[in-house]
N, C-alpha and C positions, 0 to 999 in steps of 0.2 A: 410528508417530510422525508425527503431522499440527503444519506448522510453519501453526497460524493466524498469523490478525492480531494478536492480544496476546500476547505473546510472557511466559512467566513472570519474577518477579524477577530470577535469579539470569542469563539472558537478556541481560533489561536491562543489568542492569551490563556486561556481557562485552559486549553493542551498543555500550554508548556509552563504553568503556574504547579501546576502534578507532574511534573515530570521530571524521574528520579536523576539523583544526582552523583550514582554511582552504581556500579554493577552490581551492587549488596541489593540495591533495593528495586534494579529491575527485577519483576517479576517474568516469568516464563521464560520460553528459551533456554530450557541451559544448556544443552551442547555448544550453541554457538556463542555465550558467555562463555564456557570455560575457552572456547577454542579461541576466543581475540581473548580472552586473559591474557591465556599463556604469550599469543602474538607481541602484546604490549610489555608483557614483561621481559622477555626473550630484547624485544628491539632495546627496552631502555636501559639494558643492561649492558649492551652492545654500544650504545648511544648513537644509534642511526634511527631516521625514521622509520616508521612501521610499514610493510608493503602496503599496495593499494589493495581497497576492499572494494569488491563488490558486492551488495545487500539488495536480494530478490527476493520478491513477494509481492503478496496480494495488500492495497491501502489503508492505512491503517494499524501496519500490525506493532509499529516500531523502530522501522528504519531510520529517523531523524533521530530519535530519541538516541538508537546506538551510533549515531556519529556523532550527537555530543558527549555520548559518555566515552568515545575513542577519543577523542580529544583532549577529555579530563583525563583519560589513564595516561594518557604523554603527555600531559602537563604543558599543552601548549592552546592555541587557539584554533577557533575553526571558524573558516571562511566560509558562508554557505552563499550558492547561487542553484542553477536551475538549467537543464537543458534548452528549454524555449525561449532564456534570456540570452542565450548568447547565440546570437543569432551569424556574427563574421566574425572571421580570424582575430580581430581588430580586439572584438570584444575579450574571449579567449587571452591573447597577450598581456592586454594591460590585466589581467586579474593573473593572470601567472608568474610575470615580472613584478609584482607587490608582495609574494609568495613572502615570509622570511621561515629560515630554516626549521626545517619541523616542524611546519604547520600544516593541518588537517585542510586541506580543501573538500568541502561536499556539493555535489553536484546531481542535486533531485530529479526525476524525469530523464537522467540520462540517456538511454535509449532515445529520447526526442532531439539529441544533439545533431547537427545537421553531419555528412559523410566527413564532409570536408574536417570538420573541424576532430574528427575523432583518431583522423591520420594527420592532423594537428598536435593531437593531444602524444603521440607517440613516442617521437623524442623529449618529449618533455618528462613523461615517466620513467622511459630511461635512459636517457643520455641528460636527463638537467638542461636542456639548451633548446630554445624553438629558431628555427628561420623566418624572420618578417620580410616577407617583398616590397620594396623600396616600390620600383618602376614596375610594373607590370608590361607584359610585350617580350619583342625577342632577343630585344635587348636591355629587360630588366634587370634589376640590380637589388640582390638581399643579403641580409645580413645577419647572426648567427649568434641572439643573446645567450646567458648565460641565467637559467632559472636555479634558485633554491633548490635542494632535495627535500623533499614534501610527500607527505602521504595524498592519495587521491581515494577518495569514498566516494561512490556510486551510488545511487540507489535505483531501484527501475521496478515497477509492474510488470515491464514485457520482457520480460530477458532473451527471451528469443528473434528481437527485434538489432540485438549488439552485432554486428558483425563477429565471426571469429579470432579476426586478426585481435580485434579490442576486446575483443572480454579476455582473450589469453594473458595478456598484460596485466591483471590482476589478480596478483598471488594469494588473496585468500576470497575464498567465493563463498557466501552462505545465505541459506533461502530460509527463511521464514516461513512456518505455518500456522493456520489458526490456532488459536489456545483453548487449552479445555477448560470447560467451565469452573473448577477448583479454581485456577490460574485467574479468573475474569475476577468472582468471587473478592479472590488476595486484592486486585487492583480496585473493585470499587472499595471496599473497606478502607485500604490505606488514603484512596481519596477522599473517603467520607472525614475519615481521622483528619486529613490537613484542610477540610472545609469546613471545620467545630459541625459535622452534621452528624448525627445518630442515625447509622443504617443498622436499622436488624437484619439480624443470616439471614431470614426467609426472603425479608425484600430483596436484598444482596443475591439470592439464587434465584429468586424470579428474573433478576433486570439479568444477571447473569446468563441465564438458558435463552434470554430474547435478544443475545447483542453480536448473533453470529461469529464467536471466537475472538472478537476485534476490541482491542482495548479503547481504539476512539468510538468507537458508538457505544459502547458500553458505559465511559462516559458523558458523555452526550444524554445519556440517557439519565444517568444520574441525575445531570444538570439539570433536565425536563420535571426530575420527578422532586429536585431539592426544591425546586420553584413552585412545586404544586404545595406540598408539606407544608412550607411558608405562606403561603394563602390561605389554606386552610389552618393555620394556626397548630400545626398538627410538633409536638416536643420532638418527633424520631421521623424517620423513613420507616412506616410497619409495612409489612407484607401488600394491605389493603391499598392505600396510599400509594405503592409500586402499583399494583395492578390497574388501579384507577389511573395513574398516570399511561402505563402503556396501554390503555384501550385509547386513552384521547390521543396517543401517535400513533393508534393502528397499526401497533407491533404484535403480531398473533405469536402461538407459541412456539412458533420456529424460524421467527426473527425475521420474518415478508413484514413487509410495507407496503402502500396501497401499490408501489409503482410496478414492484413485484407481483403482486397479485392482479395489476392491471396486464405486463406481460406476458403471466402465465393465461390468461380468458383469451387475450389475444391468440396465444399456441392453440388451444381448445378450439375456439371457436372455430378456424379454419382446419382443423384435425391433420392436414400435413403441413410436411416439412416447409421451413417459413428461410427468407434469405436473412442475412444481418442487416442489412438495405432498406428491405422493406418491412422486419419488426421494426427498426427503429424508428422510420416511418410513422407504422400502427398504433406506438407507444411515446411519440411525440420525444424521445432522447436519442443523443447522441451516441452514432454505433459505439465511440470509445466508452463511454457510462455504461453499454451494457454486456460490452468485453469485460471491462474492468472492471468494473462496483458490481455489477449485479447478476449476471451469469454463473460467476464461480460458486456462491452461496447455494442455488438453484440447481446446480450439477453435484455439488457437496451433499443436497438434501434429496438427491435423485429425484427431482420433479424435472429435468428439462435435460434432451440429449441433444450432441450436438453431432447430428448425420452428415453425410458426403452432400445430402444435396440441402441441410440448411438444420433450424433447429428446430424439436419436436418435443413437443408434451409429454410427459410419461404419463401410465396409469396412475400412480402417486399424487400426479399435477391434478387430474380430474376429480381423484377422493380428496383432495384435499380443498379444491373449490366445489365440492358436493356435485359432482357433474359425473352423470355415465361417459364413460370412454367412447369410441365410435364403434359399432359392431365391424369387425374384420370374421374372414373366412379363415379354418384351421391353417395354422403355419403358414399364412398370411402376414409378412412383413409392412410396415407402415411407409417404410420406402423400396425402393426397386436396388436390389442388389447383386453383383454388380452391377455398378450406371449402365444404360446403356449405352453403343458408340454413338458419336455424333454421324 
């Protein structure tokens, strides 16, 4: 059971059924809660909208969540779409020219926005107005609406994929990191409290220590283990109950899953450095899935480096799949460094 970045329907609902409905009751983060407090209050006070934000991190941690609760602090609505939906200018336009005043635009996956459309997005941020090309050719003919002033919310995994020019354009920038377990803790309780379900602390720090920092798999997990408690007939979530639920998702105590633990034998078994190409290959997913979902956990828990010429097993990865490491000669490196020239 791999908890990608798109999480199925029935997911959804059960994410955004828990999901707080003001920055009192987001849990974790708080530097970047106080910092869009203050932002919000600053702008409403002013009564213009709030600059555009952009919200970087790894999946999962809460960026959708804080573009609705940006939305409730200005008291207005939010539009949400996606960079892979809007695929030509066209698209882009008619959801910019519906904009009304001080409304929250969010826009998931941004980073996947096509070029074009991101030096689209530019007078729209700050000049209010887009150009739509009527005729196309060299003697085409455009014309020069007038958009709303609107906040623009970003969100991205890859931040380093935004152009300069466009991530400049976004006056307040903040990254998310994983949450420490105390913080995971706060979040199943308070879900357990809005699902009539009895989690005891111990199960609560079990599922906690096994949900890699991330508030959606941590639920998720929940979910897995409020389903088992109800079959078994069982009054509470005890400690036992958690544990039995995470052996049947093959969540061990450092938050691997079989996929992970299939990518790391992969590393192992060939003892060097592996391309993104062809682990993905080995391991039957998508090089994005294993950029984004599954890598950063794996480098967080120092089992997997990522070398010049590809990614490599630590000793870590080996104790940890019960495997000897490959015998090297003293101060024998596992790759060659520097590369050599071509």
């Amino acid at each position: 059971m791999v908890f990608h970045d798109q999480p199925d329907r029935d997911d959804r609902e059960f994410d955004r059924s828990l999901r707080p409905t003001s920055f009192g009751e987001f849990v974790g983060q708080q530097q970047i809660r106080d910092n869009l407090h203050v932002a919000i209050t600053a702008a409403r006070g002013r009564r213009e909208p709030l600059d555009h934000v952009l919200l970087c991190g790894p999946p999962g941690l809460g960026k959708t969540t804080l573009a609705h609760l940006i939305a409730v602090g200005m008291a207005t609505d939010l539009v949400i779409t996606s960079g892979p939906a809007l695929g030509a200018p066209k698209d882009l336009a008619g959801t910019l020219t519906r904009l009304q005043r001080d409304q929250v635009l969010f826009i998931d996956e941004i980073h996947r926005l096509p070029m074009a459309l991101e030096e689209y997005l530019y007078s729209a941020m700050e000049d209010h107005a887009i150009d739509v090309v009527l005729d196309p050719g060299p003697s085409g003919r455009s014309v020069r609406l007038s958009v709303q002033p609107f906040t623009l919310v970003g969100a991205t995994t890859r931040e380093g994929l935004l152009t300069a020019a466009f991530r400049s354009r976004f006056g307040i920038v903040e990254r998310l990191e994983p949450y420490p377990p105390a913080d995971i803790e706060q979040i199943l309780l308070r879900a357990a409290a809005r699902l009539a379900v009895t989690l005891e602390p111990d199960a609560a720090k079990l599922c906690a220590g096994r949900s890699r920092g991330t508030p959606r798999m941590a639920l998720r997990i929940l979910r897995r283990v409020r389903d088992l408690a109800q079959v078994l007939q069982k009054p509470s979530i005890d400690e036992r109950t958690a544990r039995d639920g995470l052996e049947r998702l093959r969540i061990d105590h450092l938050g691997l899953e079989e996929v992970d633990r299939k990518l790391l034998r992969a590393l192992c078994q060939r003892g060097d450095p592996i391309g993104l190409k062809t682990l993905a290959a080995m391991v039957d997913e998508a090089e994005d899935t294993l950029e984004d979902v599954l890598e950063p956990h794996l480098i967080r828990c120092g089992l997997l480096a990522r070398t010049p010429r590809g990614r490599l097993a630590t000793p870590l990865a080996y104790e940890h799949l019960g495997q000897r490491p490959p015998e090297r000669a003293p101060g024998e490196l596992p790759f060659a460094w520097p590369p050599p020239s071509p």
